[in-house]
py3Dmol code that shows the C-alpha trace and the ligand (Angstrom):
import py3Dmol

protein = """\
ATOM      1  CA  UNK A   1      18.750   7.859  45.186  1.00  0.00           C
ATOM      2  CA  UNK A   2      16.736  10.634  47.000  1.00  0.00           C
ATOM      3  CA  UNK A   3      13.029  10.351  46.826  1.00  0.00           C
ATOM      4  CA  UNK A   4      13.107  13.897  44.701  1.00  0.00           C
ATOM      5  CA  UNK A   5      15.576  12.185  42.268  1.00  0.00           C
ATOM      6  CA  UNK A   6      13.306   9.258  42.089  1.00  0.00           C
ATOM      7  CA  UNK A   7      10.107  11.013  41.134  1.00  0.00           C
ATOM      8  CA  UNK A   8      11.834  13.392  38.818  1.00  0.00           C
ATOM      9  CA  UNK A   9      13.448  10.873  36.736  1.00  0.00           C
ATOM     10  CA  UNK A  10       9.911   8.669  36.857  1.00  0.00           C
ATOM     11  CA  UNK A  11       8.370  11.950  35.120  1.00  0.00           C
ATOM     12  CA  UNK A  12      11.581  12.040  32.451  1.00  0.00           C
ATOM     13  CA  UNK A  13      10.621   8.078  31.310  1.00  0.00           C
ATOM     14  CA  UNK A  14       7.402   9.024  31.234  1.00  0.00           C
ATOM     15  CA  UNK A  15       7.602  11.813  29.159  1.00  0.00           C
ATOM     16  CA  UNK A  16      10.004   9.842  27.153  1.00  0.00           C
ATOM     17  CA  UNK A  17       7.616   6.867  26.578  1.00  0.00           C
ATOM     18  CA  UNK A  18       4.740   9.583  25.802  1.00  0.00           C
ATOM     19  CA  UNK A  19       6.967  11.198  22.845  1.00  0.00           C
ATOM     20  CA  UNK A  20       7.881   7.367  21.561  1.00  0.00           C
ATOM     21  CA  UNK A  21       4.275   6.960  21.036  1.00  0.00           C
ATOM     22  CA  UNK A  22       3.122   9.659  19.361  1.00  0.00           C
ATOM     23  CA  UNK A  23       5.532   9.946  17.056  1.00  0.00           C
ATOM     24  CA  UNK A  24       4.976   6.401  15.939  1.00  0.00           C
ATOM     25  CA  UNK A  25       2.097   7.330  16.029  1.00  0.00           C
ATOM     26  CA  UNK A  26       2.046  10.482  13.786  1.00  0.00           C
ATOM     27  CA  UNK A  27       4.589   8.156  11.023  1.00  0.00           C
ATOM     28  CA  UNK A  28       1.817   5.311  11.257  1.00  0.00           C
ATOM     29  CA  UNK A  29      -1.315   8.339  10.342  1.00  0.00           C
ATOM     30  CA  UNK A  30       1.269   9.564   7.106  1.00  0.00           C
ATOM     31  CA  UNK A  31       2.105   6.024   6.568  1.00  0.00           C
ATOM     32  CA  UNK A  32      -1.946   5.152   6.118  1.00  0.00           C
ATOM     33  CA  UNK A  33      -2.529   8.648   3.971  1.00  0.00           C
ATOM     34  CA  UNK A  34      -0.070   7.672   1.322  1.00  0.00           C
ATOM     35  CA  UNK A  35      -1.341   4.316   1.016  1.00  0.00           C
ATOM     36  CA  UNK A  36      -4.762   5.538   0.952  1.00  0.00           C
ATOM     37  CA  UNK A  37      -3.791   8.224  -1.800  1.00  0.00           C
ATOM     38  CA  UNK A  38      -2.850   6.522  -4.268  1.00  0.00           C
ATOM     39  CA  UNK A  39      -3.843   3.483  -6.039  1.00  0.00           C
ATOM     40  CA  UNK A  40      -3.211   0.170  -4.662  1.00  0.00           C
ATOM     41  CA  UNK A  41      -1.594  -2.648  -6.106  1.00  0.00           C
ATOM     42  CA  UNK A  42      -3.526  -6.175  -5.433  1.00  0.00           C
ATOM     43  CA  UNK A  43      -2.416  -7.041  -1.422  1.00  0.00           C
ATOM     44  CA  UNK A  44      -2.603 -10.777  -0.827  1.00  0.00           C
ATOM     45  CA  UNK A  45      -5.851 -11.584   0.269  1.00  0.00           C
ATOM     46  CA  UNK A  46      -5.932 -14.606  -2.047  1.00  0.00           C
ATOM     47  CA  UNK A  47      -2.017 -15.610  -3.280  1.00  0.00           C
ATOM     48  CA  UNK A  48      -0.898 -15.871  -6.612  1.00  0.00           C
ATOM     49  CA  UNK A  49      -0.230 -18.965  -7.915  1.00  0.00           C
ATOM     50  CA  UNK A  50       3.169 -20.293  -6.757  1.00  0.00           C
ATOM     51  CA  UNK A  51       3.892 -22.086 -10.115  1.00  0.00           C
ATOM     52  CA  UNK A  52       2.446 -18.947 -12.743  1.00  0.00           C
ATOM     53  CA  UNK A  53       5.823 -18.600 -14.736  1.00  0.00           C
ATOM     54  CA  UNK A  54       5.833 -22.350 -15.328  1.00  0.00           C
ATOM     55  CA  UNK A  55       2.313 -23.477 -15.840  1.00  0.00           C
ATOM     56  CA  UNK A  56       0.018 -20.467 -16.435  1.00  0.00           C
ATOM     57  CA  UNK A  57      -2.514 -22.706 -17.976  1.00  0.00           C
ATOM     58  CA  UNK A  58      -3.013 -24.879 -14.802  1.00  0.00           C
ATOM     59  CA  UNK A  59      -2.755 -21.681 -11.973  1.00  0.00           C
ATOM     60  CA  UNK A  60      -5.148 -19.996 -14.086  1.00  0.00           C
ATOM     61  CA  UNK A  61      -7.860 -23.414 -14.122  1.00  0.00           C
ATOM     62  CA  UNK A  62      -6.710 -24.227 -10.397  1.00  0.00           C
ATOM     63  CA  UNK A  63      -7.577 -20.814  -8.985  1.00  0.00           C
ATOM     64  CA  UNK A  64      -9.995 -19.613 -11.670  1.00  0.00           C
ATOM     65  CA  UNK A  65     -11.282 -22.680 -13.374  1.00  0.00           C
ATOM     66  CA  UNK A  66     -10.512 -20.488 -16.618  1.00  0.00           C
ATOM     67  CA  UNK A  67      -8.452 -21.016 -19.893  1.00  0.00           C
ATOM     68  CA  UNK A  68      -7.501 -19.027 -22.622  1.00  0.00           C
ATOM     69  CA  UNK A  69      -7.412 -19.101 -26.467  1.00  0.00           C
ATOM     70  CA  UNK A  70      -6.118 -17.407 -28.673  1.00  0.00           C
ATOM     71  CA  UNK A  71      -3.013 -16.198 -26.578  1.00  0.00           C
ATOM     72  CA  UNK A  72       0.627 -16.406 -28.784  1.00  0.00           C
ATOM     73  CA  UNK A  73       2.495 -16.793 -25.908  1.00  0.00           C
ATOM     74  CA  UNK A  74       3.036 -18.055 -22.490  1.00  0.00           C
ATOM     75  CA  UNK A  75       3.163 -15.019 -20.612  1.00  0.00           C
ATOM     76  CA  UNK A  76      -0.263 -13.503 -22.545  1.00  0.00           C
ATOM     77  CA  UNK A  77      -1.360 -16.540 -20.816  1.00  0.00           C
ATOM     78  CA  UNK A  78       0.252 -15.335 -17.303  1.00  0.00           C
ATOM     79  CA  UNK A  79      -0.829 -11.721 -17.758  1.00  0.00           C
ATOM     80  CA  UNK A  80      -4.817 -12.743 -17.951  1.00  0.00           C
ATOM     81  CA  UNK A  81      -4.070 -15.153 -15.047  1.00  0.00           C
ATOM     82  CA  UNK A  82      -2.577 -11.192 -13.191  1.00  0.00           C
ATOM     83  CA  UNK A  83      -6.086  -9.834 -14.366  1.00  0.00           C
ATOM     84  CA  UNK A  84      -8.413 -11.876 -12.889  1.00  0.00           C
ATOM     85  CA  UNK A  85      -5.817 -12.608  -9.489  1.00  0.00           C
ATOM     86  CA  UNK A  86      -5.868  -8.490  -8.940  1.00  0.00           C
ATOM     87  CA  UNK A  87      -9.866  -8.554  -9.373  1.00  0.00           C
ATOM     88  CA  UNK A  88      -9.526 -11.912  -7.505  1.00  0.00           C
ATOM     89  CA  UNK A  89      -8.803 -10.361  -4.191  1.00  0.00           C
ATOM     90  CA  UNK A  90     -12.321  -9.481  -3.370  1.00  0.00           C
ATOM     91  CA  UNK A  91     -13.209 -12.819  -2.055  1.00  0.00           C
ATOM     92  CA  UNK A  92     -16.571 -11.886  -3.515  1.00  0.00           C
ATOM     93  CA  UNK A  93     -15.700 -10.938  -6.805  1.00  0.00           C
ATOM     94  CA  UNK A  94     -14.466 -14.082  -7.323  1.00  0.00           C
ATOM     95  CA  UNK A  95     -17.691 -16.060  -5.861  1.00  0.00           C
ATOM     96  CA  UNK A  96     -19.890 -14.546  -8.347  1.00  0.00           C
ATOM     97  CA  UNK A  97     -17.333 -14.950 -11.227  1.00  0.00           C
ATOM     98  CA  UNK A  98     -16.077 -19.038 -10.484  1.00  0.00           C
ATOM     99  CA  UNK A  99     -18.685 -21.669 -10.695  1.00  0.00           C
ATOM    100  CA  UNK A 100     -18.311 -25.205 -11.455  1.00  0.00           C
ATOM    101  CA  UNK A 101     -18.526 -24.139 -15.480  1.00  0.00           C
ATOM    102  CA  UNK A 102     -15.527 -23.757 -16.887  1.00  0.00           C
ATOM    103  CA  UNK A 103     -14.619 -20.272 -18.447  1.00  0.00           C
ATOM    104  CA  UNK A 104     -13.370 -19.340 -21.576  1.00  0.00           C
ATOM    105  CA  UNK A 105     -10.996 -16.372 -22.576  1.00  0.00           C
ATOM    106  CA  UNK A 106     -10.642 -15.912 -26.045  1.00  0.00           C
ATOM    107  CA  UNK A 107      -8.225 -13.548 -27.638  1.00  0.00           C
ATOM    108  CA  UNK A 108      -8.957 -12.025 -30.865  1.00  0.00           C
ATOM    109  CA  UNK A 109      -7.136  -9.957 -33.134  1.00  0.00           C
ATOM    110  CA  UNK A 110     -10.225  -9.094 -35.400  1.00  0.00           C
ATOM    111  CA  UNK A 111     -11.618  -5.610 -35.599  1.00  0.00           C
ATOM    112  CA  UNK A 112     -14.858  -4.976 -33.339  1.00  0.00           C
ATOM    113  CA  UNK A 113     -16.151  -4.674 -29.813  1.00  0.00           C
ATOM    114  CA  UNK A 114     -15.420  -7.115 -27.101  1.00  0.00           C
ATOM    115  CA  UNK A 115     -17.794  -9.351 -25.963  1.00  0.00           C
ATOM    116  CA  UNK A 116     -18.629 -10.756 -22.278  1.00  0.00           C
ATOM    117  CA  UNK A 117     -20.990 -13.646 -22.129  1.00  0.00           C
ATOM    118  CA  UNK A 118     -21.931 -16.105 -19.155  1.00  0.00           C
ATOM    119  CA  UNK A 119     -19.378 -18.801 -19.777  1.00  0.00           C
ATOM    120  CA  UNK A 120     -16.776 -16.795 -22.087  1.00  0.00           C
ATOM    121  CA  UNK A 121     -15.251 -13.299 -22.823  1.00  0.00           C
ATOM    122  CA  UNK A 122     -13.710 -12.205 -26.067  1.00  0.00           C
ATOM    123  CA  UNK A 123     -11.305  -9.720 -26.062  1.00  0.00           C
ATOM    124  CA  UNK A 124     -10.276  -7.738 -29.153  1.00  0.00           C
ATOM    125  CA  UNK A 125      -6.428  -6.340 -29.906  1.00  0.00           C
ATOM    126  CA  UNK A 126      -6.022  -6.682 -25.867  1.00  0.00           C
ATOM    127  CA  UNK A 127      -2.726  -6.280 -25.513  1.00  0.00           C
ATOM    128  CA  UNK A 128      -1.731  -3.591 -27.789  1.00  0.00           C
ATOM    129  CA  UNK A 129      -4.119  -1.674 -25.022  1.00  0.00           C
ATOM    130  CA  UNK A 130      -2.125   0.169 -22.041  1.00  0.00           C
ATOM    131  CA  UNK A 131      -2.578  -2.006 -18.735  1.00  0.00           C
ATOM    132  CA  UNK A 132      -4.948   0.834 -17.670  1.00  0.00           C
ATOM    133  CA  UNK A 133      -7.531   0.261 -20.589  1.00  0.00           C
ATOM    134  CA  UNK A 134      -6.719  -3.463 -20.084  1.00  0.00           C
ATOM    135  CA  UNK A 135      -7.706  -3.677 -16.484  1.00  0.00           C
ATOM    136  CA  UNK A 136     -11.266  -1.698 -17.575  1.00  0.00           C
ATOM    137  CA  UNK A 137     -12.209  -3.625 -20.409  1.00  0.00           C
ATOM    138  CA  UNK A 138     -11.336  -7.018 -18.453  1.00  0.00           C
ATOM    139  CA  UNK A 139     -13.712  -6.008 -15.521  1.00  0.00           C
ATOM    140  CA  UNK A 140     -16.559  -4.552 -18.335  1.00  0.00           C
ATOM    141  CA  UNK A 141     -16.553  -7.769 -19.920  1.00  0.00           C
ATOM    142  CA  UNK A 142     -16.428 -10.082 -17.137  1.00  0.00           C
ATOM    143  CA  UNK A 143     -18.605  -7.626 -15.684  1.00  0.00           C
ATOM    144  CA  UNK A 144     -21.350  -9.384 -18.372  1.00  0.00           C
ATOM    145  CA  UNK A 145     -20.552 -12.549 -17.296  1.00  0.00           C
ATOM    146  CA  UNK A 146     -20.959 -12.066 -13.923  1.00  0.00           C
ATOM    147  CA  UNK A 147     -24.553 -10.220 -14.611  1.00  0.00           C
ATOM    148  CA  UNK A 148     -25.677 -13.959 -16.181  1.00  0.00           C
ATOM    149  CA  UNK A 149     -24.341 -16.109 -13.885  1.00  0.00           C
ATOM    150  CA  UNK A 150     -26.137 -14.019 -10.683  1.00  0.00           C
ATOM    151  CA  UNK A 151     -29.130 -12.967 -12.391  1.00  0.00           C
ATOM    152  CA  UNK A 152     -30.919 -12.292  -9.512  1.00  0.00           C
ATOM    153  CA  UNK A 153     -28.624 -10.301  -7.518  1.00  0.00           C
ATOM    154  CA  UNK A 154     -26.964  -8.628 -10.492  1.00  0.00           C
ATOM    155  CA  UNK A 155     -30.550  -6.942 -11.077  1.00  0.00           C
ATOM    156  CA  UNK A 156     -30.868  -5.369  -8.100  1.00  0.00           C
ATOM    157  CA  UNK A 157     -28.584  -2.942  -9.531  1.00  0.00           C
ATOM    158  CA  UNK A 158     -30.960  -0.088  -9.138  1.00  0.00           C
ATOM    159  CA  UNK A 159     -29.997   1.899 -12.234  1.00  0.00           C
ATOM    160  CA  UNK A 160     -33.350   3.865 -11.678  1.00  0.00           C
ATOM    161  CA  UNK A 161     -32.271   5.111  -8.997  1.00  0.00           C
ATOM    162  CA  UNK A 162     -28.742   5.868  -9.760  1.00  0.00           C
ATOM    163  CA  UNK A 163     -29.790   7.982 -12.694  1.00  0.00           C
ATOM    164  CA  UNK A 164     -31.618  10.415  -9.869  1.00  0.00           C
ATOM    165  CA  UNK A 165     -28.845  10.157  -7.374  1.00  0.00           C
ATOM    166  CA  UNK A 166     -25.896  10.486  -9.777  1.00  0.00           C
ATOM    167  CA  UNK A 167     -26.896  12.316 -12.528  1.00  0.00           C
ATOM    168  CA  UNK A 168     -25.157  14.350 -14.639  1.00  0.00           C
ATOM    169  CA  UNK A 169     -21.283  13.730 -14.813  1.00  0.00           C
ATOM    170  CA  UNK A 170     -22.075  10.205 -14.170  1.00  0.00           C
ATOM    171  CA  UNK A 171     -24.984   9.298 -16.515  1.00  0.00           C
ATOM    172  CA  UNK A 172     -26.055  10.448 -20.091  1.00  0.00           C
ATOM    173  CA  UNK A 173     -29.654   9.882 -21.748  1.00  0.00           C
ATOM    174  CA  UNK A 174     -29.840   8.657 -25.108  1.00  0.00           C
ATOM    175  CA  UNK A 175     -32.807   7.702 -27.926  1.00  0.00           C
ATOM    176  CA  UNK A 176     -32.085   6.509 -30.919  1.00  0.00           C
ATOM    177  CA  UNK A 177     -32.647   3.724 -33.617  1.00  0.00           C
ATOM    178  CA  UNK A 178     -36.177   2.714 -31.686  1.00  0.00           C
ATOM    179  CA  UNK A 179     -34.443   2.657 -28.543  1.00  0.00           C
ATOM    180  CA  UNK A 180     -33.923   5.210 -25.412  1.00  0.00           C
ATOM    181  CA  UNK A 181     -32.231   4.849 -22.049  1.00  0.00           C
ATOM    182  CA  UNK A 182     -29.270   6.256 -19.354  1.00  0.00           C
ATOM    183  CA  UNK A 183     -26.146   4.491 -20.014  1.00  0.00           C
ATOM    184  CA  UNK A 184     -23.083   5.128 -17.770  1.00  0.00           C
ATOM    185  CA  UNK A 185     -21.520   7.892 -19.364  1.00  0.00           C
ATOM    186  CA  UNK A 186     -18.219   6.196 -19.947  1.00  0.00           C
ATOM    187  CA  UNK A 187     -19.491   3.598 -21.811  1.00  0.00           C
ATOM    188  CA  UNK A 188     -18.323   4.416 -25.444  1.00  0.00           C
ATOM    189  CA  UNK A 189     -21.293   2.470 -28.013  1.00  0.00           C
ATOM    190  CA  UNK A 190     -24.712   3.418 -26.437  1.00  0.00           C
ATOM    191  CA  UNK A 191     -27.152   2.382 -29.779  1.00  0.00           C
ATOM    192  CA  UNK A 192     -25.805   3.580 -32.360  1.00  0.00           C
ATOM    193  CA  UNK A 193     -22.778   4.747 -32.567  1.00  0.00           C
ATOM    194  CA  UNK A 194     -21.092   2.223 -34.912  1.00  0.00           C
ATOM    195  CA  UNK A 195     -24.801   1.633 -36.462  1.00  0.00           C
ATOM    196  CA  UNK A 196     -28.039   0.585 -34.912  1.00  0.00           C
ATOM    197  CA  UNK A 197     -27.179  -2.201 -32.668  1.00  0.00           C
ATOM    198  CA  UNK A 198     -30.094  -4.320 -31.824  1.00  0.00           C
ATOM    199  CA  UNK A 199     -28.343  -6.745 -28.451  1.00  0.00           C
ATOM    200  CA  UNK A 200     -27.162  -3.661 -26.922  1.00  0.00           C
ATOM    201  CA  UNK A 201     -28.985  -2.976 -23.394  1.00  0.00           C
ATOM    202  CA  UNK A 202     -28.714   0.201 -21.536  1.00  0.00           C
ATOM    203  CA  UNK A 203     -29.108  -1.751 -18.239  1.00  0.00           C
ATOM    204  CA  UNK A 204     -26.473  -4.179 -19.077  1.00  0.00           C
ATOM    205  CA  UNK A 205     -24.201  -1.969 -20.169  1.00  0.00           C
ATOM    206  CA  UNK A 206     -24.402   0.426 -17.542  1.00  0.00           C
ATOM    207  CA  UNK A 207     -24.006  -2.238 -14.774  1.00  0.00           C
ATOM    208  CA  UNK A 208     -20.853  -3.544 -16.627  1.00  0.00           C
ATOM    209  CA  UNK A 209     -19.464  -0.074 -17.159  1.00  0.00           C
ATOM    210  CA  UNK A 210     -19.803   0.608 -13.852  1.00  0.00           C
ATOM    211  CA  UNK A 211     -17.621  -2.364 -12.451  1.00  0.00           C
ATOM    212  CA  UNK A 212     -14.983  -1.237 -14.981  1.00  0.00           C
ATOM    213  CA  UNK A 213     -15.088   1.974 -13.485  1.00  0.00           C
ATOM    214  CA  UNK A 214     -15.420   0.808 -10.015  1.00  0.00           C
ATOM    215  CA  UNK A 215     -11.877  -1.189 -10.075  1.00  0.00           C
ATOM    216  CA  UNK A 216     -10.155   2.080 -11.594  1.00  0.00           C
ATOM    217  CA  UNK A 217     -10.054   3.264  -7.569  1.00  0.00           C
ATOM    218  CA  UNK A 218     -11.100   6.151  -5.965  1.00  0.00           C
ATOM    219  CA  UNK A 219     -10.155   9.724  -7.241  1.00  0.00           C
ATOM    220  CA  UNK A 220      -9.526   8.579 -10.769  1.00  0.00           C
ATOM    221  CA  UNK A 221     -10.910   9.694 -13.647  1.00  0.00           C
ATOM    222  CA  UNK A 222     -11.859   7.939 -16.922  1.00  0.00           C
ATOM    223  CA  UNK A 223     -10.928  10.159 -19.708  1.00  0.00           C
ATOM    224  CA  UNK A 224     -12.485   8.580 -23.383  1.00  0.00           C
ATOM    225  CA  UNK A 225     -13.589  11.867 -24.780  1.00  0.00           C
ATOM    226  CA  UNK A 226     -13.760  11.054 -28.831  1.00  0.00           C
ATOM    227  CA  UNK A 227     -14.045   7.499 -28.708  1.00  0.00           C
ATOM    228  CA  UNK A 228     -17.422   7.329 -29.950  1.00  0.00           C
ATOM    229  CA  UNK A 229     -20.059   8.572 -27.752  1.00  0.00           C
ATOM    230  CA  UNK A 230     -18.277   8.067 -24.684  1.00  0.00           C
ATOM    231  CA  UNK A 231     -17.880  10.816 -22.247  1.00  0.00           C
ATOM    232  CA  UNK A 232     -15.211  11.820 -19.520  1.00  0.00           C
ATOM    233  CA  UNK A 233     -16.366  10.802 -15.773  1.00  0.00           C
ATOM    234  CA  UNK A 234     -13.629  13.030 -13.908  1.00  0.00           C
ATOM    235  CA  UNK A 235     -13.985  11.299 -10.460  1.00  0.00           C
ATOM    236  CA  UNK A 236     -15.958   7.560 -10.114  1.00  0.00           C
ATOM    237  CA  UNK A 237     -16.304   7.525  -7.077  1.00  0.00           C
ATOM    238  CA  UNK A 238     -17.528  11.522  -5.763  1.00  0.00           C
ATOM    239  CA  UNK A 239     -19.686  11.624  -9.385  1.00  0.00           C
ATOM    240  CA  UNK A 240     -21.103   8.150  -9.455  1.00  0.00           C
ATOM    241  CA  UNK A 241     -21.000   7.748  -5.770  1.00  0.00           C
ATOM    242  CA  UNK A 242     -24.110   6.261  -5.191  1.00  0.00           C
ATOM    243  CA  UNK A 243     -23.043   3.500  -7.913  1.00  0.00           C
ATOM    244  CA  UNK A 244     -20.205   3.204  -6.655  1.00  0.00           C
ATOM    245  CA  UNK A 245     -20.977   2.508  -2.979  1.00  0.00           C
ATOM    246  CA  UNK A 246     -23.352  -0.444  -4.640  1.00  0.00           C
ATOM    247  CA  UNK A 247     -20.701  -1.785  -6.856  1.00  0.00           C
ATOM    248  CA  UNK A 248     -18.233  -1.489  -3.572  1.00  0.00           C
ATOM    249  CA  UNK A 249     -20.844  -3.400  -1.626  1.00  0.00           C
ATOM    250  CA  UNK A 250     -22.850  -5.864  -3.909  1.00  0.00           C
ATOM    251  CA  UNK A 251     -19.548  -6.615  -6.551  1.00  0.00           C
ATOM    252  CA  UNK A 252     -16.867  -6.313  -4.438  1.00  0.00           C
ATOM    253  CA  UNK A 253     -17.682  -7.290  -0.598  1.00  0.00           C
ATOM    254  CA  UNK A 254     -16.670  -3.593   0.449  1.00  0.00           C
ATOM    255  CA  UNK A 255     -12.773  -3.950  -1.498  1.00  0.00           C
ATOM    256  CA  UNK A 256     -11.390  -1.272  -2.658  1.00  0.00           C
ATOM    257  CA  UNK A 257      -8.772  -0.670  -5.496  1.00  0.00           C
TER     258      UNK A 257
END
"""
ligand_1 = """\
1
ZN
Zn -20.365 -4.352 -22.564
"""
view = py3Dmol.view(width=600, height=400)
view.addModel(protein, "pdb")
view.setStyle({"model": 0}, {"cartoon": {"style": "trace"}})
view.addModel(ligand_1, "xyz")
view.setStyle({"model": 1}, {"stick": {}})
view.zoomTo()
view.show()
């Protein structure tokens, strides 16, 4: 091979390596934009339980150290086992929720709110909800619990602050029966809005709300217009940015859904 052949077919592999690489690298940039654009289904930072469909019960004390009453069925059993794996994947999340305590799920058919408390949940008519409105009130109410079981940190939630940053869109005043405050605007009971309720905190509420909003992802929109006094947030994370960014970092150990 002449010298000029040599060089000119060096250049050819070269410019053939060159357009290799950017074109896997163009397909990797669309392949991270769709993931990033749309909402993501739990990846495997922590694996589900190899024996769910068998023994819900014992995956969801192994990995959890929860149980459930009230559930008619195995797989209502499996299903709340899904709910706290997906939420499970922040490695944080799960440090605040888990303690040596065993945790209590109970499911309720009554009428009423549902109720989160340090070392139990109960969840009203859950699973007639959509597995949208599942997954919110899931992370509100073990939102609660994980506001009493990390007191300390859970009250650095600086809802002062929020209110300024965030404002409307994201927050809505309200006074009534003796009692005034911001609540996360999403959040459907405030005071009064089935009656004077005297255990209801505006704090508490918010910071739950907020982690059920948080896990909803980013760009999506939490609609409840005419349930009570809840209003629409249209985006969680561009209107109630600045809560979200401390959910994202304090809640959640920077994961995203
Ligand atoms: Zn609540």
């Amino acid at each position: 091979m002449s010298k000029k052949k040599a060089i000119a077919l060096l250049i050819f592999i070269g410019v053939v390596l060159f357009t290799l690489k950017t074109s896997s690298y163009a397909q990797l940039q669309d392949i991270v934009e769709v993931i990033v654009g749309e909402p993501k289904e739990p990846s495997q930072n922590f694996p589900i339980c190899d024996f769910l469909d068998s023994d819900p019960e014992r995956c969801l004390k192994r990995d959890f150290n929860a149980v459930v009453s009230g559930a008619t069925s195995k797989s209502q059993v499996k299903e709340i086992y899904l709910h706290f794996w997906r939420l499970g994947q922040s490695g944080k999340w799960k440090n605040m929720m888990v303690n040596n305590t065993p945790y209590k799920v109970i499911l309720s058919n009554a009428e009423g709110v549902s109720l989160g408390y340090p070392d139990y949940i109960i969840l009203k008519r859950f699973f007639i909800r959509p597995l949208t409105s599942q997954r919110h009130l899931f992370a509100h109410e073990t939102g609660h619990s994980i506001y009493w079981r990390n007191q300390q940190e859970a009250n650095r939630f600086d809802l002062g602050r929020f209110v300024r940053q965030d404002g409307n869109g994201c927050y809505d005043f309200q006074s009534a029966c003796g009692k005034s405050g911001n609540f996360v605007q999403s959040y459907a009971l405030r005071y009064f809005c089935d009656g004077c309720r005297d255990n209801i905190s505006h704090f508490r509420e918010s910071f739950a709300e907020a982690i059920g909003n948080y896990q909803l992802g980013s760009g999506r929109s939490i609609n409840y217009t005419g349930f009570l006094c809840a209003r629409t947030i249209n985006n969680v994370r561009t209107d109630c940015s600045n809560t979200y960014d401390w959910v994202k970092e304090n809640i959640f150990g920077g994961y995203e859904f």
